[in-house]
C-alpha positions as CSV (number, residue, x, y, z in Angstrom):
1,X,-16.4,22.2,-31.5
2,X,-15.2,21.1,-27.9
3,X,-17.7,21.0,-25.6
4,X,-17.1,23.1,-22.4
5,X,-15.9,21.6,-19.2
6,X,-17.7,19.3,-17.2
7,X,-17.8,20.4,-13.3
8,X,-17.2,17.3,-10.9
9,X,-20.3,16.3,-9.1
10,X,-18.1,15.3,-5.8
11,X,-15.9,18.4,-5.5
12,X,-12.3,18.4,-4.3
13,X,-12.5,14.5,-3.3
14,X,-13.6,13.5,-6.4
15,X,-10.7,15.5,-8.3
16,X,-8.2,13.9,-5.9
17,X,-9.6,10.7,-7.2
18,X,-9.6,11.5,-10.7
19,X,-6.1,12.7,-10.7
20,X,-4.3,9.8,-9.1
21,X,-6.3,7.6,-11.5
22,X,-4.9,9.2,-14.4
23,X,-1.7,9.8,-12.7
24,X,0.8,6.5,-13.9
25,X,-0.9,7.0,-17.5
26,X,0.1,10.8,-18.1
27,X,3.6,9.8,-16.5
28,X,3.8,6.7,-18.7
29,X,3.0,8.9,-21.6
30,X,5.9,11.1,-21.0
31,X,8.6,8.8,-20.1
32,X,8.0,6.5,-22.9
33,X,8.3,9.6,-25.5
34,X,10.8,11.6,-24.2
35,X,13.0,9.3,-21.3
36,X,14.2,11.7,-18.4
37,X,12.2,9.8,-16.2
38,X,13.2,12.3,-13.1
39,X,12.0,15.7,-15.1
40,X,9.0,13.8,-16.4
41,X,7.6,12.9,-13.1
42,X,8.7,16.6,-11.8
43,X,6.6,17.6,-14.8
44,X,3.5,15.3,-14.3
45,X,3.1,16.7,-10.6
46,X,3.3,20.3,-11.7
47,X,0.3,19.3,-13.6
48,X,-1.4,17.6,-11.2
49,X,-1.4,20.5,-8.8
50,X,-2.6,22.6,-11.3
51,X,-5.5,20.5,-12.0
52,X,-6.2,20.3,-8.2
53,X,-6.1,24.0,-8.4
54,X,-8.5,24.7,-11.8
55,X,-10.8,21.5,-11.9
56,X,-13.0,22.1,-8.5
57,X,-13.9,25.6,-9.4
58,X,-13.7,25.6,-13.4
59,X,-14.4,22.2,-14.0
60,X,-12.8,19.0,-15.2
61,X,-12.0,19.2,-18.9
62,X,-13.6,16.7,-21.1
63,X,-10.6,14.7,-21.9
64,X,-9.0,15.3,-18.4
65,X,-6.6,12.8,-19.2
66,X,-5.7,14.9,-22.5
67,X,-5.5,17.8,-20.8
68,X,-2.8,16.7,-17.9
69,X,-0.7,14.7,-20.7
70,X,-0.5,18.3,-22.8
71,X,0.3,20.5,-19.6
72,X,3.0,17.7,-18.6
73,X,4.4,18.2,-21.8
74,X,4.6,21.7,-22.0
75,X,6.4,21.8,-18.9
76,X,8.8,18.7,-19.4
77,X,9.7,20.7,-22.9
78,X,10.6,24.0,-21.7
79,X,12.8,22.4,-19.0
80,X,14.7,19.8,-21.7
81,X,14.9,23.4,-23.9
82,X,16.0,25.4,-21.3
83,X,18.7,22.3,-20.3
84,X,19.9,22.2,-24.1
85,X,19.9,26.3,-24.6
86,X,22.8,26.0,-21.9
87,X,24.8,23.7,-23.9
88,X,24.2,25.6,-27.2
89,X,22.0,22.9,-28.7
90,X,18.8,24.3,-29.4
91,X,17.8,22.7,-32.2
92,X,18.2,18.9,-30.3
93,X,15.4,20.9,-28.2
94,X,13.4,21.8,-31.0
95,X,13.3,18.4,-32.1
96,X,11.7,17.4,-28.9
97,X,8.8,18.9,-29.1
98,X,5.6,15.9,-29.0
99,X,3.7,15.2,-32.4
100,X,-0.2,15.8,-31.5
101,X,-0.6,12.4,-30.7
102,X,1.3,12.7,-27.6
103,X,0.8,16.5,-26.5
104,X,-2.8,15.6,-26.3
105,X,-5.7,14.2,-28.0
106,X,-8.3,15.5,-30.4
107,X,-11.2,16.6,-28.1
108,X,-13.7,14.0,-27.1
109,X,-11.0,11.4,-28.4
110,X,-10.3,8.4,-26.0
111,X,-7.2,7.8,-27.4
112,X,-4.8,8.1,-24.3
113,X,-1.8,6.2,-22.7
114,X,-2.3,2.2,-22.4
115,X,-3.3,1.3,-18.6
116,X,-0.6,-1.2,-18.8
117,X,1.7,1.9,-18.3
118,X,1.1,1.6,-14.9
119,X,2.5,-1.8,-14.0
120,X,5.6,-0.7,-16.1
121,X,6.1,2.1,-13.7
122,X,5.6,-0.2,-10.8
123,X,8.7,-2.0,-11.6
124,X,10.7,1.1,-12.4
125,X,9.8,2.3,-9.1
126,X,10.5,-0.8,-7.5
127,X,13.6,-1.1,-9.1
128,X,16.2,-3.9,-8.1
129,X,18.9,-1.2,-7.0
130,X,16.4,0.7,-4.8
131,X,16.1,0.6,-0.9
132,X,12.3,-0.7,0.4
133,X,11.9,2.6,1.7
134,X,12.9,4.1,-1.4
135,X,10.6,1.8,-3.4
136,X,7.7,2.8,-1.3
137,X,8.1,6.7,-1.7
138,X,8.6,6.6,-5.3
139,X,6.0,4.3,-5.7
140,X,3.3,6.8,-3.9
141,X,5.4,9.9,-5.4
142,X,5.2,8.5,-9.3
143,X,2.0,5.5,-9.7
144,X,0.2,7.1,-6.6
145,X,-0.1,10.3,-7.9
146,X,0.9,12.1,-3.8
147,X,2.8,14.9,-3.6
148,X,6.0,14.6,-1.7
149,X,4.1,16.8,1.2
150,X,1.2,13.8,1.3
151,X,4.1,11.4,1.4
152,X,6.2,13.0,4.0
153,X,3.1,13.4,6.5
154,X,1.9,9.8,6.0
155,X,5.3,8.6,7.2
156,X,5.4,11.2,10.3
157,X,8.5,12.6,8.2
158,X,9.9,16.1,7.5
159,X,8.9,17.3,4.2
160,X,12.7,17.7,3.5
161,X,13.5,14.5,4.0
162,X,11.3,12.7,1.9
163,X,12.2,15.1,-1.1
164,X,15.6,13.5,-0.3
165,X,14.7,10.1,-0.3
166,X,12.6,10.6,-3.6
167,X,15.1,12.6,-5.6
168,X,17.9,10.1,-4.8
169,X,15.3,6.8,-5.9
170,X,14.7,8.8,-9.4
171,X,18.6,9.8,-9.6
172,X,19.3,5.8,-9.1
173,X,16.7,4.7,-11.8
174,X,18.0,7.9,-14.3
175,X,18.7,5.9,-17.7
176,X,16.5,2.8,-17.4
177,X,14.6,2.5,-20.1
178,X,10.7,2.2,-20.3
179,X,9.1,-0.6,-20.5
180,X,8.6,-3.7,-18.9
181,X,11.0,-5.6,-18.1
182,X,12.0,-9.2,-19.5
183,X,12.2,-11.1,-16.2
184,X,8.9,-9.1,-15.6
185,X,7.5,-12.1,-13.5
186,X,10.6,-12.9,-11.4
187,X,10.1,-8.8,-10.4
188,X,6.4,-9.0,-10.0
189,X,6.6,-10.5,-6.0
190,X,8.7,-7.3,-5.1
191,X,6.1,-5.0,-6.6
192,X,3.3,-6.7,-4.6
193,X,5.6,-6.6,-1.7
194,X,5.9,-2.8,-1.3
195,X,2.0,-2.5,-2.2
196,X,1.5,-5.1,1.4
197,X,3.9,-2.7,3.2
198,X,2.2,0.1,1.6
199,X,-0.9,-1.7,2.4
200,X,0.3,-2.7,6.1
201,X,1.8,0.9,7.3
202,X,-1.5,2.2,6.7
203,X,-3.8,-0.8,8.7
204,X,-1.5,-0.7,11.6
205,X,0.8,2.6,11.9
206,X,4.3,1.4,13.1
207,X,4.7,5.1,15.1
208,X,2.5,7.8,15.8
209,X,-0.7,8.9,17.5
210,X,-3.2,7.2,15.5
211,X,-3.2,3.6,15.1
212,X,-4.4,3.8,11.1
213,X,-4.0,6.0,8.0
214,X,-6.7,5.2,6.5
215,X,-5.2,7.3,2.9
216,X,-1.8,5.2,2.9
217,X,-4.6,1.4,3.3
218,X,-6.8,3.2,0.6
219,X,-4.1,3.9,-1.8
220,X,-2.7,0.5,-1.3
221,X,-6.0,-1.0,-2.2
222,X,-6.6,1.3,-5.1
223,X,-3.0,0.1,-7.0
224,X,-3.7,-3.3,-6.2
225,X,-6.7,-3.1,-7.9
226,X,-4.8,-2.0,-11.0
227,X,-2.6,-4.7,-11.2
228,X,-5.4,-7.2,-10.4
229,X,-7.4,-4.8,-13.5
230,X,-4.1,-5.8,-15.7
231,X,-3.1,-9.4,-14.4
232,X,-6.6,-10.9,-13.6
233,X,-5.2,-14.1,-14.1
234,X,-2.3,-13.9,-11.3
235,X,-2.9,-16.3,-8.4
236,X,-1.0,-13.8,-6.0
237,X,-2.0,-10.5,-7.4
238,X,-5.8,-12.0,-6.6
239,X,-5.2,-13.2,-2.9
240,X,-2.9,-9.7,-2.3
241,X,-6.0,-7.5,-3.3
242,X,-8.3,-10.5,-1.1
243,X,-6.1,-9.9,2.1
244,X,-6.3,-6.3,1.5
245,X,-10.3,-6.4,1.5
246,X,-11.0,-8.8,4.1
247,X,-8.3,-6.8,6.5
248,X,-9.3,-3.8,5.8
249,X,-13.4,-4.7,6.3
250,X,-12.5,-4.2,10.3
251,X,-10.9,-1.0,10.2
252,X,-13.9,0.8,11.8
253,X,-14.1,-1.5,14.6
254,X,-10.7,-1.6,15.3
255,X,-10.7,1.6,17.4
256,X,-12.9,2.6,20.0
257,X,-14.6,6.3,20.3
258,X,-11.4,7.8,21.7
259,X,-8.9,6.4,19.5
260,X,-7.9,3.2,21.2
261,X,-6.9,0.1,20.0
262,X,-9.9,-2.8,20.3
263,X,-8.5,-6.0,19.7
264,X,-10.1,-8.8,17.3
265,X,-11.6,-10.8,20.2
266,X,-13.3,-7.8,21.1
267,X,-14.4,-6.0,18.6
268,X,-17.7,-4.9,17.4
269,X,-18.3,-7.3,14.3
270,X,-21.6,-5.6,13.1
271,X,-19.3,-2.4,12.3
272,X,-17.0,-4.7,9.8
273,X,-17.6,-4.0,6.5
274,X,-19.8,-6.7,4.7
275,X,-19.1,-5.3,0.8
276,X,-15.6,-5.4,0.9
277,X,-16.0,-9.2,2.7
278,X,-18.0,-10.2,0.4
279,X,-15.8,-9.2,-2.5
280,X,-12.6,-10.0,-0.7
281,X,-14.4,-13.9,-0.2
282,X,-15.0,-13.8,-3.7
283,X,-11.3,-13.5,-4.9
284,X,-9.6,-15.5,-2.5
285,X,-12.0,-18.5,-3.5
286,X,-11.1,-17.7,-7.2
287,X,-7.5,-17.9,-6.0
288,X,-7.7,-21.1,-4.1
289,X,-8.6,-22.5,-7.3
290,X,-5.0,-22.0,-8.9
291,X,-2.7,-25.0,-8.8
292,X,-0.2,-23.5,-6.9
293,X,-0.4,-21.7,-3.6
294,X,1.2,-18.4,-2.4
295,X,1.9,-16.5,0.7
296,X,-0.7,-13.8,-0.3
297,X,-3.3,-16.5,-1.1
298,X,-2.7,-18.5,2.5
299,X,-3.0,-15.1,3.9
300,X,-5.9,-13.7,2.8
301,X,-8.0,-17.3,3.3
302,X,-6.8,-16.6,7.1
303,X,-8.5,-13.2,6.9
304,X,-11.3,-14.9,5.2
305,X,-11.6,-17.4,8.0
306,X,-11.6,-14.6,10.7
307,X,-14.2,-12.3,8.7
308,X,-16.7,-14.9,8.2
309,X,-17.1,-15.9,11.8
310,X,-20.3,-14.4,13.5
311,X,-18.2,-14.0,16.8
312,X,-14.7,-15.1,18.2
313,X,-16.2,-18.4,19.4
314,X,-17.1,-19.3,16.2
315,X,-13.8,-18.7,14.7
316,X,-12.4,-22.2,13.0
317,X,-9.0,-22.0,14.8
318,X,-8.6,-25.5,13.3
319,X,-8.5,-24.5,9.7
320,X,-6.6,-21.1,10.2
321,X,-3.5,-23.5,12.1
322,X,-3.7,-25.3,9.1
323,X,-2.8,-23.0,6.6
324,X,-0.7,-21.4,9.1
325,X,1.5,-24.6,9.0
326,X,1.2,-24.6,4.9
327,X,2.1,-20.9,4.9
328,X,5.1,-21.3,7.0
329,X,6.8,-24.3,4.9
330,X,6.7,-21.2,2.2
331,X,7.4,-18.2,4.0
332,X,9.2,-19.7,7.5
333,X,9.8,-15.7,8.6
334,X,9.8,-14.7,12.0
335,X,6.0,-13.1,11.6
336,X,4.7,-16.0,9.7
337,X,5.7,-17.9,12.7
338,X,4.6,-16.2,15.2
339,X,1.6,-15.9,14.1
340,X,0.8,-19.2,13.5
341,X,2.0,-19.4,17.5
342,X,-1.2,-17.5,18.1
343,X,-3.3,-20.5,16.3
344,X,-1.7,-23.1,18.0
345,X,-2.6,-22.1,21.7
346,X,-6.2,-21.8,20.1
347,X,-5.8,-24.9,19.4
348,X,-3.6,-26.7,21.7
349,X,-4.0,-24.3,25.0
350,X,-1.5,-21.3,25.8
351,X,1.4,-23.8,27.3
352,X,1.7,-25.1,23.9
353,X,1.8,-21.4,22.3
354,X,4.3,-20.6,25.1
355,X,6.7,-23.6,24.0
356,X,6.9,-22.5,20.7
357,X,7.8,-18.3,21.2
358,X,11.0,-20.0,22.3
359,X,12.8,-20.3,19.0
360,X,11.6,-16.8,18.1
361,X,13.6,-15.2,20.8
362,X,16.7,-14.5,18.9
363,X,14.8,-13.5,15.7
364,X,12.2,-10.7,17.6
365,X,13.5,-9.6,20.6
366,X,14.1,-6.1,19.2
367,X,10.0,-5.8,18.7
368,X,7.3,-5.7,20.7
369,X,5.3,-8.6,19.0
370,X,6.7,-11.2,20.9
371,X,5.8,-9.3,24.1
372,X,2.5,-8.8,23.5
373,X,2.2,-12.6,22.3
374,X,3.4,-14.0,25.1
375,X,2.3,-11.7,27.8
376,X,-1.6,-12.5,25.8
377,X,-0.6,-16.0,26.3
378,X,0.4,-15.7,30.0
379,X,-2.5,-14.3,30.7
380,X,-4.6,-17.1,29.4
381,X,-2.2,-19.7,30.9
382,X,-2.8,-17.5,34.6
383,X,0.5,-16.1,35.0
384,X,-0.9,-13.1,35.8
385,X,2.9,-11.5,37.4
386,X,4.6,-12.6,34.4
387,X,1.7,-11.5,32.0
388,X,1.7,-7.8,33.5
389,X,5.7,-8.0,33.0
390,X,5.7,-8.8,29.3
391,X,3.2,-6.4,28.6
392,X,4.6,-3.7,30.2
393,X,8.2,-4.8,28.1
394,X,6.3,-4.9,24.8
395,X,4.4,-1.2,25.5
396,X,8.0,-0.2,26.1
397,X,9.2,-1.3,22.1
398,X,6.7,-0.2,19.9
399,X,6.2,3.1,19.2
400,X,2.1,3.8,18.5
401,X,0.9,5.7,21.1
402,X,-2.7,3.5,20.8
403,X,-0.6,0.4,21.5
404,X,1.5,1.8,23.9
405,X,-2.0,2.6,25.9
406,X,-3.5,-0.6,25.0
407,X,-0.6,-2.5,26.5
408,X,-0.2,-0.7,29.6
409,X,-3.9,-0.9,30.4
410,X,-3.8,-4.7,30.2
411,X,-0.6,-4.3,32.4
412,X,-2.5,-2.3,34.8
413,X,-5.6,-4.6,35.1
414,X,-3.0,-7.7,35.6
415,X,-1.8,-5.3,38.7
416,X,-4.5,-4.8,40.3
């Protein structure tokens, strides 16, 4: 006899939760019985929203998991049916319909989709042939568990649009088959680089009125913590989720009680999260212990650096210029670099930080970045005139309203 369903204890949050945790599995299930990858995931959000629409009042079923897989299923075969009754092939239909042991399990079973389904979708939505931008919708769309609307508003989108960009991503991976794929490891680097950008849209909003979204960081952090659940082992999967924590651990104190932008130096340290530091600590050390060194690992010991100082003066500028300069022999980008700019007038004093933005010229001078750098720099160096004109060029680039404000405030201080 099944036992009756179980009502969440956290409401409508705690459904949302539940949901995109069981999201990649019910979808994995699906894909890897019937292919159709675009109708399956079409399917698995049909019975996502209906969960969102039962669970909070009714309660979540006993094998929630169970439930969504059967509901997917049901929908996913009436649409192949209704696609083969128009070519006169119903009986290819019939023959689709799922044995038990995929519609859904006996109740109170736990037998349900391997996690590992998740990391295979993570490469099929990150797909060789796919745009970044593509990659990241599909990634939130299909492992995420968002709906397109969620998407679309955390990328300051229209709706329409991002339907767009998300049909045409599944249209381009229609016919791959499921599974992981044998150069699995050569791929894994671009999977962890849409969950940074992910990750990195969310900390610092590139456009827009508010300088986080908090939902688009979270989510980032929640599938990194998957793959980290699946590949313990990885060096870089460990320092990604690391940077993740130890960055995110200042979000509360990286705005002040209107909004604004408060910068590092000036932020309110006692508000940083000491959990997530802790834990973020943790995993870098377990990561510095690997042989080899990657970008994510070099990155999240910065953060680590930063997040265990008990104030700005206490920051070891020494050791974050350090693995800067090892960081930049493996990633030699234009960020990397400037960045490590930063630690070197720490270090050095702002004339030396001011030589170096030189060879980034070419490579930045469509962002605001290097604005902000240098007009931060000229500032500390005493060119007051020259600092209020850089800022004032870099609050004319980006397009965050909180920097925007930030910038032209320092501008106006430097003017009067």
């Amino acid at each position: 006899m099944s036992r009756p369903p179980r009502r969440p204890s956290g409401g409508t949050t705690e459904v949302e939760d539940l949901l995109r945790r069981h999201a990649p599995q019910v979808l994995g299930a699906l894909v890897r019985r019937y292919g159709h990858f675009d109708a399956a995931e079409d399917a698995v959000q049909e019975a996502l929203l209906a969960a969102a629409g039962q669970w909070p009042d009714a309660g979540v079923p006993e094998n929630p998991r169970g439930w969504l897989i059967k509901v997917a299923s049901r929908r996913l075969t009436d649409v192949l049916r209704s696609e083969e009754a128009r070519r006169l092939r119903e009986e290819r239909a019939a023959a689709l319909t799922p044995r038990d042991a995929f519609t859904a399990p006996p109740p109170g079973a736990d037998r349900a989709p391997s996690e590992d389904d998740t990391l295979t979708l993570l490469f099929l939505c990150c797909h060789p042939e796919l745009t970044q931008p593509a990659r990241i919708a599909l990634t939130l769309r299909a492992v995420g568990g968002l709906t397109t609307a969620e998407i679309a508003r955390a990328h300051l989108m229209p709706e329409a649009s991002m339907a767009q960009r998300i049909s045409r991503a599944k249209q381009k991976v229609k016919g791959t088959s499921f599974g992981r794929p044998e150069n699995w490891e050569e791929r894994l680097p671009a999977v962890l680089h849409v969950l940074y950008l992910i990750f990195n849209e969310g900390y610092t909003a590139t456009s827009g009125a508010a300088l986080q979204r908090a939902e688009l960081a979270g989510e980032a952090i929640r599938l990194t913590r998957t793959v980290y659940a699946l590949l313990p082992g990885h060096c870089e999967v460990t320092g990604l989720l690391a940077l993740m924590l130890l960055t995110d651990a200042r979000r509360a104190a990286r705005t002040g009680p209107h909004g604004e932008l408060v910068p590092l130096d000036e932020q309110d340290r006692s508000l940083w999260d000491k959990t997530a530091i802790d834990e973020g600590v943790a995993l870098v050390t377990q990561a510095l212990t690997q042989p080899r060194l990657g970008p994510y690992q070099l990155r999240a010991a910065i953060a680590a650096v930063h997040d265990e100082a008990a104030s700005p003066e206490d920051t070891d500028w020494q050791e974050i210029l350090g693995l800067y300069d090892i960081l930049v022999r493996l990633v030699p980008g234009p960020m990397e670099r400037l960045n490590r700019t930063v630690a070197v007038a720490m270090v050095h004093g702002p004339e030396a930080g001011l030589a170096e933005l030189d060879s980034l010229e070419d490579e930045l001078s469509t962002g605001h970045r290097l604005d902000a750098v240098r007009a931060h720099l000229l500032e500390r160096a005493g060119d007051t005139e020259a600092a209020r004109t850089a800022y004032e060029s870099a609050a004319a680039k980006t397009l965050s309203r909180p920097e925007q404000r930030y910038l032209r405030a320092r501008a106006s201080r430097l003017a009067t």
